[in-house]
LOLOKOL-44040 format. One line per field, with one value per residue (C-alpha): residue in one letter; y, x, z. Coordinates in steps of 0.001 Angstrom, whole numbers. Each point is the difference from the previous one (the first is absolute). Layout:
<pts>
resn: (a;...)
north: (Y;...)
east: (X;...)
up: (Z;...)
</pts>
This chain:
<pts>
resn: (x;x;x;x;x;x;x;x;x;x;x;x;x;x;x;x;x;x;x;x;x;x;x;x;x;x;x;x;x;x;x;x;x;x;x;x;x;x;x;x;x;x;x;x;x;x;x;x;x;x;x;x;x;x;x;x;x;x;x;x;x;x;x;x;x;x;x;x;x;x;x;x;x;x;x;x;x;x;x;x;x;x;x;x;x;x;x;x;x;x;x;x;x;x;x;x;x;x;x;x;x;x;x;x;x;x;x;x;x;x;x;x;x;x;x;x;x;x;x;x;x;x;x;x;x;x;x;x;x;x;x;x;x;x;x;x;x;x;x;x;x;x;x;x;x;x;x;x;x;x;x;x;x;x;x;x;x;x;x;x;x;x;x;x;x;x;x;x;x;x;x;x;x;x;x;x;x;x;x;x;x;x;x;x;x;x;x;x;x;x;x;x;x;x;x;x;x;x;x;x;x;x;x;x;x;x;x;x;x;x;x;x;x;x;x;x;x;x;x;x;x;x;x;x;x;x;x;x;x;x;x;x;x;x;x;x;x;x;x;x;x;x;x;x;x;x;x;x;x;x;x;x;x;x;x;x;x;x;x;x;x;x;x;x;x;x;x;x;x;x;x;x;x;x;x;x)
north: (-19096;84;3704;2053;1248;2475;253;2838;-665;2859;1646;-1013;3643;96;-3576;543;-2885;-1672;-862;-3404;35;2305;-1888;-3346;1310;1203;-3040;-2220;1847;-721;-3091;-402;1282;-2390;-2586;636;69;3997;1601;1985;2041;2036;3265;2549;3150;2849;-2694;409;-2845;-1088;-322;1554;95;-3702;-1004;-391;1704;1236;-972;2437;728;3044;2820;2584;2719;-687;-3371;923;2648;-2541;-2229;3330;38;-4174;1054;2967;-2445;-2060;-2918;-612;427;-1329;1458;3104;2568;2833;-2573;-717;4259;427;-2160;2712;1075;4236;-1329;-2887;1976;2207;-1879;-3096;2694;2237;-3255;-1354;-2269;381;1198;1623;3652;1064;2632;153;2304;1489;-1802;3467;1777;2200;225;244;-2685;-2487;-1889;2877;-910;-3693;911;-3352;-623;-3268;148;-1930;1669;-1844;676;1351;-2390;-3539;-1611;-1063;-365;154;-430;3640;1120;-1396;1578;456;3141;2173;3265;2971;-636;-3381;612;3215;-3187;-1859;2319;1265;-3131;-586;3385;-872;-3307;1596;-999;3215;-1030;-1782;-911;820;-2261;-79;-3488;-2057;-2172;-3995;-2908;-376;-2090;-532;-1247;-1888;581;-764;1658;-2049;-3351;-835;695;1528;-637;1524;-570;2083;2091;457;-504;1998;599;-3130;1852;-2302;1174;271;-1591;803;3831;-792;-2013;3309;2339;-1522;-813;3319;1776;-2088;1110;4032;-1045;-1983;-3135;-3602;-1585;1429;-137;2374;1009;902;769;-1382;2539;-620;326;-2543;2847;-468;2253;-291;1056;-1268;-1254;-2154;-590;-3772;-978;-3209;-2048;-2250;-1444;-1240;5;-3442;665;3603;-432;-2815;2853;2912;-2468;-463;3735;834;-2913;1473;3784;-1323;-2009;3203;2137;-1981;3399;-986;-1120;-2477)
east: (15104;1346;-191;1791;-2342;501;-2344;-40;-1536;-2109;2141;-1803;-1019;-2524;-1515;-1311;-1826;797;4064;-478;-2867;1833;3140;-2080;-1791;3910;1397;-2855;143;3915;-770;-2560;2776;2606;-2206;-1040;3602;1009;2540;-1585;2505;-1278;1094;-1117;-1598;2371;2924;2095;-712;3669;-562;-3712;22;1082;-3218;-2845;-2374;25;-3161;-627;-2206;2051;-2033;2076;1310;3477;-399;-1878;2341;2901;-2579;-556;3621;-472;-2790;1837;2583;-2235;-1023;-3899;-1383;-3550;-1496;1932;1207;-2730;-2561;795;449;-3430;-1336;1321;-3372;730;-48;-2686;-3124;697;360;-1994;-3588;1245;12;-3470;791;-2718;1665;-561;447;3284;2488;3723;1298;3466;86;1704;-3308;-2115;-2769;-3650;-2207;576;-2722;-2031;2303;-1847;-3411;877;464;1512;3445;2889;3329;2453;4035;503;2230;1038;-3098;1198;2199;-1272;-3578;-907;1500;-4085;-2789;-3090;-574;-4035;1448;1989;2019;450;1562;1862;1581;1080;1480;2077;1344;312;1816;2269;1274;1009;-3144;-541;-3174;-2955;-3468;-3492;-3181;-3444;-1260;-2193;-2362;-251;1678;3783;1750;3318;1333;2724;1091;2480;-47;-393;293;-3958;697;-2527;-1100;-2332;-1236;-1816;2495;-3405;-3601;-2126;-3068;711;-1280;483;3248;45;3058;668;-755;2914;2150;-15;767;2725;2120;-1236;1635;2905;648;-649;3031;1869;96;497;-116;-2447;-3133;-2066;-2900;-3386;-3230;-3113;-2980;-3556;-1334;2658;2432;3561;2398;4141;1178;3709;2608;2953;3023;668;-1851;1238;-3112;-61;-3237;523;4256;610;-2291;1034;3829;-420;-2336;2486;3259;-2312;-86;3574;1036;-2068;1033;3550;-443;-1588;3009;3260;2376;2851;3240;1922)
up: (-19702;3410;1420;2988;2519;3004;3112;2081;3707;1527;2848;3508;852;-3113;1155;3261;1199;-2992;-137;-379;-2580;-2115;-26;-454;-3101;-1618;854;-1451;-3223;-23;520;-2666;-2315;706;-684;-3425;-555;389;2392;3073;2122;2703;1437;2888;-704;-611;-418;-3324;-1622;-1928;-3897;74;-4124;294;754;-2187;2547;3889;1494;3047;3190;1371;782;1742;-2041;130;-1286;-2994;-998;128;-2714;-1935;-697;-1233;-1991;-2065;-543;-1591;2292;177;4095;853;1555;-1224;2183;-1453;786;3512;515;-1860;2933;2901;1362;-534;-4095;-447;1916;-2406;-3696;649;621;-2563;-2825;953;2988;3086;2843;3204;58;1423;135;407;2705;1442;3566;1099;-1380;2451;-2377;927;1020;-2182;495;-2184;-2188;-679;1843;2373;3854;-955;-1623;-954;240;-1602;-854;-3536;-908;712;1017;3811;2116;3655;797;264;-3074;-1305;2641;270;1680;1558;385;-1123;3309;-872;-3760;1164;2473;-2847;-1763;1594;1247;-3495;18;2613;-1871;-2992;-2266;-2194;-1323;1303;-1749;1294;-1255;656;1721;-1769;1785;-1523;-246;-653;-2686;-330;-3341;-1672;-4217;-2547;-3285;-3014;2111;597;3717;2361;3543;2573;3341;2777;2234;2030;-1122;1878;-2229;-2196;-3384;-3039;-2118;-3552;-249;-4164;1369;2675;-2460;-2299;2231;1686;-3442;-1294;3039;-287;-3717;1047;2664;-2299;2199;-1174;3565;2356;2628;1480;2219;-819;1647;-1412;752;1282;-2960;-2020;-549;-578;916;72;3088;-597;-2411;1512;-2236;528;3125;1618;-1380;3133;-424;-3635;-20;-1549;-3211;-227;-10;-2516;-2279;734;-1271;-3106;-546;570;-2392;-2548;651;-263;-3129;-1533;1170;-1228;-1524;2957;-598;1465)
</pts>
């Protein structure tokens, strides 16, 4: 059965460094669509999108909150959105250091913090010269909106730049020393990929442990299309260190927009109550 698709490009602000991977991955899943015979239309974020409950499913990568309100509204009226708005909110900093620890997931300790706050030392706070200050929402947009900061000086700094561009929220965590993985999933498509962001110690990885706690993280979220980061201890520990609603999969793009049309094919043959 031939069904109506809608794509939904990430607006450029929420890809930085990354414009033309993100729109590469959308387009090759379109693409992946119209071959096995469906109709893939694609949209901007926060565009109306003309006959939304026309379509069998929207298929999205906005992040911002305007967009996802604007796929809220699709939703209620019925059309199916992967990943679905909630999801892709779930995934703003200020909410996942908060439910991916409290359901099991290893992460590093962190707190969530008014950038406007003059609180006390906050490095008490997490017992740690080394901390990352991070927005509380989207995960980036410029360069410093992730840093690495030594001192109380330093993280007063960025917060109150964060202050001064209108982010209400920002997130400290605790650095943890290891190597880095970044990772690449798709829910109930057999997909997963890994590969060294940097390997400085070079510990061996369980990957099952890995495999587990990435789609486990992803169902706390409520993510179908995702990556992530994680840091893999001295001692073989895994912890999640972040959850990224539908990364740009650049290293693996080809196989994964061929395993994500395969997913969206399904969700739409399981969701069929529209009218034409």
């Amino acid at each position: 059965m031939k069904r109506r698709f809608a794509g939904v490009r990430r607006k450029t602000e929420f890809s930085p460094n990354h414009v033309g991977n993100d729109l590469r991955i959308l387009s090759l899943t379109a693409d992946a669509l119209a071959a096995r015979g469906h109709e893939a239309d694609l949209f901007n974020e926060g565009e109306e999108i003309p006959g939304a409950r026309n379509y069998d499913l929207i298929f999205s990568m906005a992040q911002g909150p305007e967009g996802n309100r604007l796929l809220r509204q699709y939703e209620a009226e019925g059309v199916r959105v992967i990943n679905s708005p909630g999801s892709v909110l779930n995934c703003y900093r200020a909410m996942m250091v908060t439910r991916l620890p409290e359901n099991g997931i290893p992460f590093p300790r962190s707190m969530v913090i008014a950038t406007g706050s003059r609180s006390a030392s906050m490095s008490l706070a997490l017992n740690s010269d080394k901390v990352w200050v991070k927005r509380g929402d989207v995960h980036a947009v410029h360069k410093e909106d992730v840093t690495l900061v030594y001192s109380e000086s330093e993280r007063r700094a960025v917060l109150e730049e964060f202050h001064q561009r209108g982010i209400g929220e920002a997130v400290l965590q605790e650095h943890l020393e290891g190597d880095t993985v970044k990772f690449y999933a798709v829910r109930d498509a057999d997909f997963f990929s890994w590969y060294y962001l940097n390997g400085v110690l070079h510990t061996p990885i369980d990957e099952l442990r890995l495999t587990e706690l990435a789609f486990a993280s992803a169902e706390i979220l409520g993510l179908d299309i995702f990556g992530g980061d994680a840091i893999i201890g001295p001692s073989g520990s895994i912890s999640i260190i972040d959850i990224n609603d539908w990364p740009s999969f650049a290293p693996v793009r080809e196989k994964a927009s061929q395993c994500i049309a395969g997913l969206l094919i399904r969700k739409a043959d399981g969701h069929d109550h529209h009218t034409r």
